[in-house]
N, C-alpha and C positions, 0 to 999 in steps of 0.2 A: 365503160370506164367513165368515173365523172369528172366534170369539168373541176380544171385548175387543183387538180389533186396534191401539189405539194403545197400550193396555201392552205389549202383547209386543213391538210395533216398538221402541218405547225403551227395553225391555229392564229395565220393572219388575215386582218381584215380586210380587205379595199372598197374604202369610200367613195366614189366618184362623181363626180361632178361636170357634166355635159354643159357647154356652152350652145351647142347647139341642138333640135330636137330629132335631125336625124341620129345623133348616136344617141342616144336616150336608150332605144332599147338593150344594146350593147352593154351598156354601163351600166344599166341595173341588172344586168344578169350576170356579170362580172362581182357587185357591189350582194344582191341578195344570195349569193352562191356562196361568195366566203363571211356573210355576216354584217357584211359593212351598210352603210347609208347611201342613198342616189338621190343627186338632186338637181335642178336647173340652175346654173349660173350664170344670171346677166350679168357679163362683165361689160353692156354699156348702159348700165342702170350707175351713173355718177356719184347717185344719192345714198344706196343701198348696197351697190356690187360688193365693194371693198369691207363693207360692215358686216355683210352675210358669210362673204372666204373666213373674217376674223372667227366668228362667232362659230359657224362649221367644225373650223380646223380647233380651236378651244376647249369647244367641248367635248371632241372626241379624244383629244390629249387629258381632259380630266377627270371623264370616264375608265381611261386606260389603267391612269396613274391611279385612281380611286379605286377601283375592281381588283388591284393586289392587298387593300385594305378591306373590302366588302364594304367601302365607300362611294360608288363611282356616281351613280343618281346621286348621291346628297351632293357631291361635290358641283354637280352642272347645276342643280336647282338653286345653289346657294351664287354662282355664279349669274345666273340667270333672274335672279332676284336684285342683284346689285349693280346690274347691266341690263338696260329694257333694249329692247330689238324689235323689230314693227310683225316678224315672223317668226313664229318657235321650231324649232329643228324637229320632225318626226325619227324616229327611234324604232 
């Protein structure tokens, strides 16, 4: 039987995002199973933590919102063109 079977049948995603590196693996196999993004989040990075949740959580809401148009790439590139970030979100 595979995992998380009523996400993947409705076709949702889970993103997640580990604070720490013992769940890492957890969270990506959560995250790569129904589709979604995994990733590290220093939330004691002062400089960066807060600007990376923004940018994260952004693009996958303008992806979503774009992907009902067969817009969802244009809509982060254009986002991401007009907002510089020190790190680009893999996909």
């Amino acid at each position: 039987m595979p995992k998380y079977p009523k996400l993947k049948q409705h076709g949702i995603k889970i993103h997640s995002y580990y604070v720490d590196n013992r769940a890492e693996t957890n969270f990506r196999e959560i995250a790569e199973t129904t589709g979604g993004n995994c990733a590290f989040l220093d939330v004691n990075d002062i400089n960066n933590g807060a600007e990376l949740l923004t940018k994260m959580v952004t693009e996958e809401l303008l992806r979503n919102i774009g992907e009902r148009h067969g817009m969802g790439d244009t809509l982060v590139q254009s986002y991401r063109k007009d907002y510089t970030y020190t790190k680009p979100i893999k996909k």
